[in-house]
N, C-alpha and C positions, 0 to 999 in steps of 0.2 A: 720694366715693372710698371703695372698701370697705377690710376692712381689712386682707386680704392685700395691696391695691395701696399704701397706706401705711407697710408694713415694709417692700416691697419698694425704695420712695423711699426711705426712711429709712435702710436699708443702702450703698444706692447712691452718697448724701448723703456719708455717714461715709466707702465707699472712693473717693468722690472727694477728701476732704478729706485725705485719709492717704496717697494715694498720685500719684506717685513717691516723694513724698517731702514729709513733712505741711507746711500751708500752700498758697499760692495768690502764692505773693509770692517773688524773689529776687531780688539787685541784682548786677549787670552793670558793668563797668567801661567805658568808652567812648572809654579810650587804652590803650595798646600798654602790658607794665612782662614786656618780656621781656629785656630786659639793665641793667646798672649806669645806663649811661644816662639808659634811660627813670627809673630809679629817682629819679637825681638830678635830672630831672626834673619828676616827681610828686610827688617830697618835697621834702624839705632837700638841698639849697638852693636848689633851684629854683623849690620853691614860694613862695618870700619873695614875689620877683618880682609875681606874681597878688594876694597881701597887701599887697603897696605900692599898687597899683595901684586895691584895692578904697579902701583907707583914703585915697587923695587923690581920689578919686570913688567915694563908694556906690554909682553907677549903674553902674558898670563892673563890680561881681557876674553881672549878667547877660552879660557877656560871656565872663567869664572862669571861671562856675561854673556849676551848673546850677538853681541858684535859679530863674531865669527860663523854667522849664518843671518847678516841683515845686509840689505843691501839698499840703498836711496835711489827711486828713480826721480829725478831730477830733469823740469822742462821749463821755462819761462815761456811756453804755449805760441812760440811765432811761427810755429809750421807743423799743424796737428794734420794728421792725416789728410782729409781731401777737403781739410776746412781753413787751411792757412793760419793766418796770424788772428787766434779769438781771443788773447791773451791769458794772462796766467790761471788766473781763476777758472775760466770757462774750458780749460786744460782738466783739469783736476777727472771727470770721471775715466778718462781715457786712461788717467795715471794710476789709476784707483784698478783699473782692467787691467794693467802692465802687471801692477803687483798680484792680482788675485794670479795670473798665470804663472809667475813666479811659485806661488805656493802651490798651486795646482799641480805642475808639471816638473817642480823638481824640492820642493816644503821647503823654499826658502822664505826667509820674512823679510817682508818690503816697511817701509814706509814711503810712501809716495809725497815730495814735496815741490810744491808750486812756487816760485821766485818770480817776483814782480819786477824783473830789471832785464832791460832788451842794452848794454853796454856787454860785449860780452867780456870785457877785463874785469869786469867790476861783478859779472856773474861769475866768474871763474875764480874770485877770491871770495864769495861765499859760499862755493862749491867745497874750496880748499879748507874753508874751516869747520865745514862738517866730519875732516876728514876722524876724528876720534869717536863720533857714533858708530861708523859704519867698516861692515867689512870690506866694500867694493860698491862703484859709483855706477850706475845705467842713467848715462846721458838722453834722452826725450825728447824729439819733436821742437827739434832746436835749428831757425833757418840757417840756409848757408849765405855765405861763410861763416857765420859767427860760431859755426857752429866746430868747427875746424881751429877755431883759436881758442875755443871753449876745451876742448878735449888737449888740444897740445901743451897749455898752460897747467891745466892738473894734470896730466901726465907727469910733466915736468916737476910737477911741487908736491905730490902727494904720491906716499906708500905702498900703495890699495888699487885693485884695478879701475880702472874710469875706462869706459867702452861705450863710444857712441851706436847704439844699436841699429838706426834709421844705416848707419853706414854699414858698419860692419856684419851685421846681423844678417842684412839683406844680400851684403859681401858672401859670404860662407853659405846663405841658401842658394843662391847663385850658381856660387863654384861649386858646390855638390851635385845641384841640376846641370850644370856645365860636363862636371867631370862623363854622368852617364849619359847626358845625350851623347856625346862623341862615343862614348862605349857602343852607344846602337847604331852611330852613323858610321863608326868603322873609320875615325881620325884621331888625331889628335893636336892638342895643343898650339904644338911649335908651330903647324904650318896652315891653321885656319885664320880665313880674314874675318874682322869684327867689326860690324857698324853698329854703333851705337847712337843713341838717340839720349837727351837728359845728360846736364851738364852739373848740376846739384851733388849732392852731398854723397846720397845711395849711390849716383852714377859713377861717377869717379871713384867710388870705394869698390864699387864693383869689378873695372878695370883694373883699379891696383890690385886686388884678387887675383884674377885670370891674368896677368903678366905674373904674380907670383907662381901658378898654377903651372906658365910654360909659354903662353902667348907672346908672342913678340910685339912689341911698343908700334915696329912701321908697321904693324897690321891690323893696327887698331884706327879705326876711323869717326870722328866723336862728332857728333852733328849737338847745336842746339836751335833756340828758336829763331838765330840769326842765320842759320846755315852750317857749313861743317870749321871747325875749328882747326884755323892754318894759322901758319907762322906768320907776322907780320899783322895779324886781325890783333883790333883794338878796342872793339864793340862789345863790353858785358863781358870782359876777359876777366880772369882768376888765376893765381899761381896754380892752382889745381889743374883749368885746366888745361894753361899751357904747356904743360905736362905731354900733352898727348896731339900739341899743332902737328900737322902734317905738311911738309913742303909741298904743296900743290895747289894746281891752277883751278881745280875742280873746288864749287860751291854749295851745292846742295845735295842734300841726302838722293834724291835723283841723280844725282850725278854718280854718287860714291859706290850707291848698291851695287854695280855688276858684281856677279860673280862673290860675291859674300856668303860664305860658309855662315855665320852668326849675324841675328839681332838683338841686339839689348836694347830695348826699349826702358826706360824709366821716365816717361816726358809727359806725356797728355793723350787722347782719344783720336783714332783715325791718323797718327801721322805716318804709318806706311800702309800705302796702298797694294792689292792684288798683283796692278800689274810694275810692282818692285820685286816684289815675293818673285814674281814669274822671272825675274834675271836673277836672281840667287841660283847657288849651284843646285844640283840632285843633292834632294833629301835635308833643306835649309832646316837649321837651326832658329826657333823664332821664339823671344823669349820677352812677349809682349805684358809686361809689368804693370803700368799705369792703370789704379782704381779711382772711380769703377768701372770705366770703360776703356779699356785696353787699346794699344797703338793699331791693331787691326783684330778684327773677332775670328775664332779659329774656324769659325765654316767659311769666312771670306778667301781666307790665307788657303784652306783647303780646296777652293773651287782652283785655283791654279796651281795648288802644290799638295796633291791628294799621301805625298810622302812625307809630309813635314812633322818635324820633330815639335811642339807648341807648349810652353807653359806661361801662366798669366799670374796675375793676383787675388785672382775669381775664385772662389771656394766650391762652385756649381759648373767649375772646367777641370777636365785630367790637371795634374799638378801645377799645383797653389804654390808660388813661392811663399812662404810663410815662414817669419822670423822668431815663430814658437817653436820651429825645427832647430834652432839655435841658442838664443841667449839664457833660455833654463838651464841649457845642463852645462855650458861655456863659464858660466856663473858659480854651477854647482862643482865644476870640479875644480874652478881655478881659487875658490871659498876654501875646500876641504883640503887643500895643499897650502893656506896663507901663501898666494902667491901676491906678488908685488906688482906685477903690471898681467896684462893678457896679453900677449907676444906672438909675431906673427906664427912660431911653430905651434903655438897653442891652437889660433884660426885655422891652420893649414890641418893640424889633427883632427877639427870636428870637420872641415869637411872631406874630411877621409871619413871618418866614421858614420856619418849622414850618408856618405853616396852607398859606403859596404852594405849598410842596413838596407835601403832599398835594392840591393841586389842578391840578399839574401831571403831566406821565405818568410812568407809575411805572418806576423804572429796573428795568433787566432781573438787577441782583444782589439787590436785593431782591424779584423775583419768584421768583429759582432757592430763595431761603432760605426763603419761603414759599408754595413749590408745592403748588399746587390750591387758595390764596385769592384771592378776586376781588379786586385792590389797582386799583378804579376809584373815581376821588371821590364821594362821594356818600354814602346815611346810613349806611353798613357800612360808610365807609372817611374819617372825619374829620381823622384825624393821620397822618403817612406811620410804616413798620414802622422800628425802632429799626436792622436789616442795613441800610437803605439810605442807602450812600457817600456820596450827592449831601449828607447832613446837616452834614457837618464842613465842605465847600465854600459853603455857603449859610447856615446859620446863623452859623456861626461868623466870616466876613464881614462881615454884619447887624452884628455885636456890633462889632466893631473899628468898622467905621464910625460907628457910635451912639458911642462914647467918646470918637474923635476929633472929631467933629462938637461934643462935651460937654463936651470941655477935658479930660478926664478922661485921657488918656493921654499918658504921661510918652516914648516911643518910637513916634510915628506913621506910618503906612507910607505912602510917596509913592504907589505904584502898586499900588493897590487890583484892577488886572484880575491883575496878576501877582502877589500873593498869593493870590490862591481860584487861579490853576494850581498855587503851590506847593501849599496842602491837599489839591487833588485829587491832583497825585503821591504825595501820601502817603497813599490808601488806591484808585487808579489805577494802579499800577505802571510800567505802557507808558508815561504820558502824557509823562512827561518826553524820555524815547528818541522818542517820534512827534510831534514837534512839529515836527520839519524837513522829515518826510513830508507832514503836515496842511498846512503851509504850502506846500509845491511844489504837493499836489491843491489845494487853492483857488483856483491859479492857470489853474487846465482845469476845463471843463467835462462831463467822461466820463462816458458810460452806461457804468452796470455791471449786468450779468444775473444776477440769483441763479437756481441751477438748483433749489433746494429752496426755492419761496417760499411755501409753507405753514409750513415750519418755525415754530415761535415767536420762535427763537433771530433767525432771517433778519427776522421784521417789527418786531422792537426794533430789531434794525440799521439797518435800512431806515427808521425814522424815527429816529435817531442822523443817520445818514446829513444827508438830508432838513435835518436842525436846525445841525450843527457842517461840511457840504463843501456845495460846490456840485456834486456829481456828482446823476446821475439814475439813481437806482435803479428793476429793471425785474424782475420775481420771475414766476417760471413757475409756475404754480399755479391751481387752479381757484374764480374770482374768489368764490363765495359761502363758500368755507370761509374763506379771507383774509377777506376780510369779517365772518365772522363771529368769527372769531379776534380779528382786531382791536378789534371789539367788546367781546371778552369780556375780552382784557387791557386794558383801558382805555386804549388806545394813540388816538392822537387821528389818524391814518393813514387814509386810505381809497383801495381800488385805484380807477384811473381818473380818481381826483381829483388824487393827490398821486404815483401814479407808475403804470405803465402794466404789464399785465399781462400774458401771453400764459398762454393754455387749452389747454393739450394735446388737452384735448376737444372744442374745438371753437374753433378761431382761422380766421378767414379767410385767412391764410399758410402752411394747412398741406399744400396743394399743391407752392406753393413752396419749402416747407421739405424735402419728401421728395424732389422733383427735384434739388434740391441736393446731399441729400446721398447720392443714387443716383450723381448724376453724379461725386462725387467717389468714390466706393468701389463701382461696374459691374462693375470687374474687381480686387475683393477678396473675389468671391462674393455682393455685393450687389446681389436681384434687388428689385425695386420692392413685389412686396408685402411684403420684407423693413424695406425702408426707411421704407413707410409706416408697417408695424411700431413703427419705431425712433421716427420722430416723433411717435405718440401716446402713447409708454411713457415714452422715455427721456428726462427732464429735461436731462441732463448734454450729451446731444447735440445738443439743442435750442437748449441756450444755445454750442455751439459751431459751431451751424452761423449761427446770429443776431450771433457775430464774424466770422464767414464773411463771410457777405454785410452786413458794416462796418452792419448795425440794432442793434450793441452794439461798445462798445470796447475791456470785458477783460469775463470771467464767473470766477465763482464756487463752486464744489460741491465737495462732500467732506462735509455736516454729516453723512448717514450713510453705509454703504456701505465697499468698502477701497478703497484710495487707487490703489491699482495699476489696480482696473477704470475708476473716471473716467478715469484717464492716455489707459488705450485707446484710450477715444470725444477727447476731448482731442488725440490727436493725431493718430487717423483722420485730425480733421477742418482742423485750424489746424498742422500740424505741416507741411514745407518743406522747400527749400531751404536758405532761410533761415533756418529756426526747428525746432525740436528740444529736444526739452526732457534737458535738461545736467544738471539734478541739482534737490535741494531744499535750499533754507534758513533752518535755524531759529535764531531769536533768542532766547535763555532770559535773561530776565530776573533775576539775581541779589539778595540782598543786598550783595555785596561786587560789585558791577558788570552789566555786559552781556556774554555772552558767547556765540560763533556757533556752531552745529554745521551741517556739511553732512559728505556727502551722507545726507540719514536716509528718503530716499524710493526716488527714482527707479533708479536704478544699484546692482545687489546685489555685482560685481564689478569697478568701474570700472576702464578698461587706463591706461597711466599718459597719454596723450591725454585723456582724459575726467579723469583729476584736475588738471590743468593748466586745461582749462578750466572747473572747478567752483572753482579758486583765484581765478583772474581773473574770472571771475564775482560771486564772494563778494564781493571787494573792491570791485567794483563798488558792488552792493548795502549793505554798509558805512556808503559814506558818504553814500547816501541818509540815515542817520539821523545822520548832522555827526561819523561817529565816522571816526580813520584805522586802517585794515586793520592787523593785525601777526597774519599765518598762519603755522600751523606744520601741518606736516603728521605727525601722529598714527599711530606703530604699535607695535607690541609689539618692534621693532627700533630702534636708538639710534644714530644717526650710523653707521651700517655695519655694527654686528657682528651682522645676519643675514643671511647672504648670498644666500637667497630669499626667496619669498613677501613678503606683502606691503611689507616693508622695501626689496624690491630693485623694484618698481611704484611704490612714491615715490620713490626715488633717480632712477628715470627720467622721473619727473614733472619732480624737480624740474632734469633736466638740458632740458627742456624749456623751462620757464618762464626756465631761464637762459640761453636761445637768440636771447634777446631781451632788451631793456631794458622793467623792469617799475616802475609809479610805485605799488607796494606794498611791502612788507615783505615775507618769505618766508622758511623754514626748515623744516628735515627731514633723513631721518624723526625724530622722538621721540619716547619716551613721553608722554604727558598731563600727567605733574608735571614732569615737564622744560619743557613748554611756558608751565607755570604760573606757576614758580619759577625767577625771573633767580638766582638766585643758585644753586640748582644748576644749571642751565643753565649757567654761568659755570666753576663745578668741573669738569662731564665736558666741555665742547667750547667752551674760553676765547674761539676768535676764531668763534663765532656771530654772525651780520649781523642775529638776533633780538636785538632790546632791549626789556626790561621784558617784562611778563608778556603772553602770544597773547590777543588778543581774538577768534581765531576757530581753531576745530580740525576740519581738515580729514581724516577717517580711507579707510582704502583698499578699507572696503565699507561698504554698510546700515546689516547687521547692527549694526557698532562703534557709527555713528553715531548711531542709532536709539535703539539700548540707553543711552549716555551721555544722549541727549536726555529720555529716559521716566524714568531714574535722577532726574538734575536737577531735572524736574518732580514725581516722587512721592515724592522723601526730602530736597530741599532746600529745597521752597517755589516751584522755579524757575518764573516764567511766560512763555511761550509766545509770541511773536506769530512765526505764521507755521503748515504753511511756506510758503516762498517759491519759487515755480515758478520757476526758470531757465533760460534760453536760449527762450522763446517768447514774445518781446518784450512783456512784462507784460500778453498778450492771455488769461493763464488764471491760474487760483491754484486751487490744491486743497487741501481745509483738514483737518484730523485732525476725529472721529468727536466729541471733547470742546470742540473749541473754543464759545467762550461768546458773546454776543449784544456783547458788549466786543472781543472777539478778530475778529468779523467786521466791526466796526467799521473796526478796526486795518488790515483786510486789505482792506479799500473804500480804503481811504487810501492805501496801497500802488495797487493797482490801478488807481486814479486818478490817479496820476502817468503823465505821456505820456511816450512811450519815449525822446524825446530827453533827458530829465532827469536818465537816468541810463547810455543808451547801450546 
């Protein structure tokens, strides 16, 4: 890196740290203390109460505080990453990083605290009497040894897990990239030799690892900066890592390499050379650690061993050993079981679950974070990237069930399938709201046609699909590019195998696809060579003339393009009698709940007819997701006091919908915080038939509904499933331009509910 690009990091560093406002850390309260009330009960005297309750049951902290999701990371700063001993203080933002990735990647809460004491007995009895803040200890950047009598000592004295991370952490990313490189080199374990490099804390943890994993001890060869570590050496020796002396006459890592299956590197820059690499066996293992410059760089190690297996510490080389692959969800599941220690079965299940995950397909949010890498198993892709979701649902699983299986956990969870659905709500959003959808589609078996089946987005979906519904996905597109697509995202999908494909270019239905949809639009100015036209170009028509003629049962389209021109072909061709499409509805997924907006597509100026039926529609839709309707209808007028325009189009909606007996909720016109807010709602118009705050706001055009929708999603975090095409009996959905390989998932599930399900 030159060294304008160096100040430039360096700057950037310093105003990330300073700004909003300096730090990486603030604490949030997580009950109400807006009147006297709440006061008395957050304090005195209410708080007794929670104190009684701890002290005639210890275990009841966890219910009643938040001990049982805090964890202390914990460093007296003598060996911070590649800056050594800065001490305590000058630790602190590193610790301050530890914890935000904690919350990041698996919502635990950290406190991160700094100890000014390098005696490690004397750290290790202030370690121990934190031990009644915390649910579990993340030891930090602590030198070796001391850092091995730091962790053995509260191991020994304390409840709660204490896990040095620098060790173990890097242990388990290790063995996971361990386990799959031998998957691709076609070995195993028992009978590979290991040279290692770094005698330190991570080193030897790593080792103890890989002898856990299968490796044999005489096949481990441990080199440090004095040479290789034999029986009889006395020089900068440790109980660790006489561990691993070798009876031999041989002294230096030159000597040791022949013929080594494995490098573990954890030492310094440059210490194996090309021509070592070149006496390693076919197809070497090289798994050069040391940041920021690595024990050999991978195009060096490639000019002699164009077969080698390579991972670093480097985030800008194929596979980063990275210790975010680990300690979130190792944390998060050995938290949610009160386990007592973290146990080698616990280590040995996440990295089972780290290697599984990279050797299954890679999920479509960890493909958008690192677009335009090839995330397919194999020697460039050993460990899955640190963005992908699927980690906290699976590893952190693995871990719970290893503690309980091990006696080790003090709070065991009955129902181990319905724990990984909670973890995935909590970095899944939709999942909890779609689960009453997913269960109605399971019960049908429905083809659905994506109109854009080249997309990316549509072939992660389509094996989503394929894996979690029983629906049959059926993607318009021209089978060598899908094909090849699929290939290249490591998607385990293929057309014709796993779902059927139709070729614009060249399908044998495309006779009958043009006489169809001639015959339907003759006398729309549709002359035949128009139509054939239309069936070799247009996707969207394709798949609505293939619901047409019932060879699909709802379709798909919107990934690009504007919503209004699909509607077009959309209703050319499926639109009725019957059917008509009434409006769109969107589901914006909140913080503070679920909440619905229509109409944000179809209708620019709906008459109060058309808002009547986008109400009773909504409600419908609803409680497809188990929720009950409470609409309010939305305008810049307040229970009557504007006497036209849009205020006076929902007054006459809502004289409509009151023409009839309705099994929803309903109210109008209001403002938006009127709707939101029972308690002003309660002040300006006491006897409203609205209770509690609208879970769905029905506005009197687009425009309103459209702009609250994009508002939501771009400044509140809101997420999206939809929209939701209504009144054309769930035989189309039109999707926004953004929606994501998750979002089309969402909308298969949808789609796949047969119309009696929801009317």
């Amino acid at each position: 890196m030159s060294e304008n690009s160096n100040q430039t990091l360096r700057q950037a560093a310093l105003f990330y740290h300073a700004n909003p406002k300096p730090g990486k850390l603030e604490i949030r309260a997580t009950k109400p203390l807006a009147n006297g009330r709440d006061l008395s009960l957050a304090y005195s005297p209410g708080v007794a109460e929670a104190c009684l309750e701890i002290k005639e049951d210890p275990a009841n902290a966890a219910q009643y505080t938040s001990r049982g999701n805090l964890v202390a990371v914990v460093s007296n700063g003598t060996a911070v990453l590649g800056l050594g001993n800065i001490g305590a203080l000058a630790s602190k933002p590193v610790m301050e990083g530890k914890a935000v990735l904690f919350k990041k990647f698996a919502n635990i809460d950290c406190f991160d605290i700094e100890v000014d004491e390098t005696d490690p007995e004397k750290l290790a009895d202030i370690v121990c009497a934190l031990g009644p803040t915390f649910g579990a200890i993340n030891l930090e950047d602590i030198k070796a040894p001391d850092c091995f009598i730091v962790e053995k000592l509260c191991r020994e004295r304390m409840n709660i897990p204490v896990f040095h991370d620098d060790q173990h952490g890097t242990a388990i990313v290790v063995g996971a990239a361990a386990t799959n490189a031998l998957k691709v080199a076609g070995k195993n374990f028992a009978n590979i030799k290991i040279v290692s490099t770094g005698g330190g804390a991570a080193g030897i943890a790593c080792l103890n690892m890989l002898l856990k994993l299968g490796v044999k001890r005489e096949n481990v060869w441990l080199c440090d900066i004095h040479g290789l570590v034999y029986k009889g050496r006395t020089e900068d020796m440790t109980p660790q890592k006489a561990e691993f002396a070798q009876d031999s006459d041989l002294r230096t890592l030159d000597d040791v390499v022949d013929g080594a299956d494995m490098f573990l590197g954890l030492s310094g820059p440059g210490v194996l050379k090309p021509e070592m690499v070149a006496r390693m066996t076919k197809q070497p293992i090289l798994f050069a650690l040391a940041n920021p410059t690595p024990e050999i760089m991978p195009e060096e190690a490639r000019k002699v061993a164009p077969d080698a297996i390579i991972a670093t510490g480097r985030s800008d080389f194929p596979n980063q050993v990275n210790n975010v692959l680990c300690f979130p969800f190792i944390f998060r599941g050995a938290l949610d079981v009160g386990a007592t220690v973290i146990n080698d079965e616990m280590e040995l299940a996440c990295v089972a679950g780290i290697a599984e995950m990279a050797r299954a397909t890679t999920s479509a949010e960890a493909a958008a974070a690192y677009k335009g890498e090839q995330l397919t198993f194999g020697a460039e892709y050993l460990i899955p990237k640190p963005f992908d979701p699927r980690l906290v649902g699976v590893v952190s699983a693995a871990v719970a069930k290893a503690a309980m299986e091990t006696g080790v956990a003090t709070r065991p969870i009955d129902d181990l399938d319905a724990y990984v659905h909670k973890l995935n709500q909590s970095v899944f959003k939709s999942a909890l709201l779609m689960r009453p959808v997913f269960h109605a589609a399971r019960k049908a078996s429905r083809r659905i046609v994506y109109a854009e089946g080249e997309d990316e987005r549509v072939l992660r979906a389509a094996q989503a699909v394929l894996e979690e519904t029983t629906e049959t996905p059926i993607l318009i597109g021209r089978p060598e590019v899908i094909e090849a697509r699929c290939e290249r995202m490591g998607l385990s999908v293929r057309p014709d195998r796993d779902f059927a494909v139709v070729n614009p270019e060249n399908d044998p239905r495309y006779f009958d696809y043009w006489n169809s949809y001639h015959e339907l639009m003759e006398r729309e100015g549709v002359t035949p060579d128009l139509a054939k036209a239309i069936m070799r170009t247009n996707t969207t028509a394709i798949g609505a003339i293939m619901v047409h003629r019932e060879e699909a049962d709802s379709m798909i389209c919107g990934t690009f393009g504007e919503y209004r021109w699909h509607l077009n072909y959309v209703n050319q061709v499926l639109g009725d009698a019957t059917h008509s499409p009434q409006g769109a509805l969107s589901l914006m997924i909140l913080e503070d709940g679920p909440l619905f907006i229509a109409d944000t597509q179809v209708l620019e100026l709906p008459k109060p007819e058309d808002i009547a039926r986008i109400a009773v529609g909504a409600a419908r839709h609803v409680r497809r997701f188990g929720l009950e309707p409470n609409i309010a209808l939305c305008s810049q007028s307040q229970f009557g006091n504007h006497s036209e325009g849009s205020g006076k189009r929902l007054r006459d909606a809502i004289e409509i919908l009151n023409s009839k007996p309705r099994d929803f909720m309903y109210e109008g016109e209001m403002n938006v915080d009127t709707a939101l807010d029972p308690e002003l709602r309660a002040r300006i118009f006491p006897r409203s038939r609205l209770k509690g705050e609208a879970n769905v706001l029905i506005f009197a055009n687009a425009d309103a509904a459209s702009g609250v929708r994009n508002i939501l999603k771009m400044r509140s975090g809101g997420l999206e499933v939809g929209p939701i095409l209504m009144g054309m009996g769930n035989r189309a959905h039109i999707v926004s331009q953004s929606i994501t390989a998750r979002g089309l998932l969402n909308m298969a599930a949808i789609a796949g509910t047969p119309v009696t399900h929801y009317g």
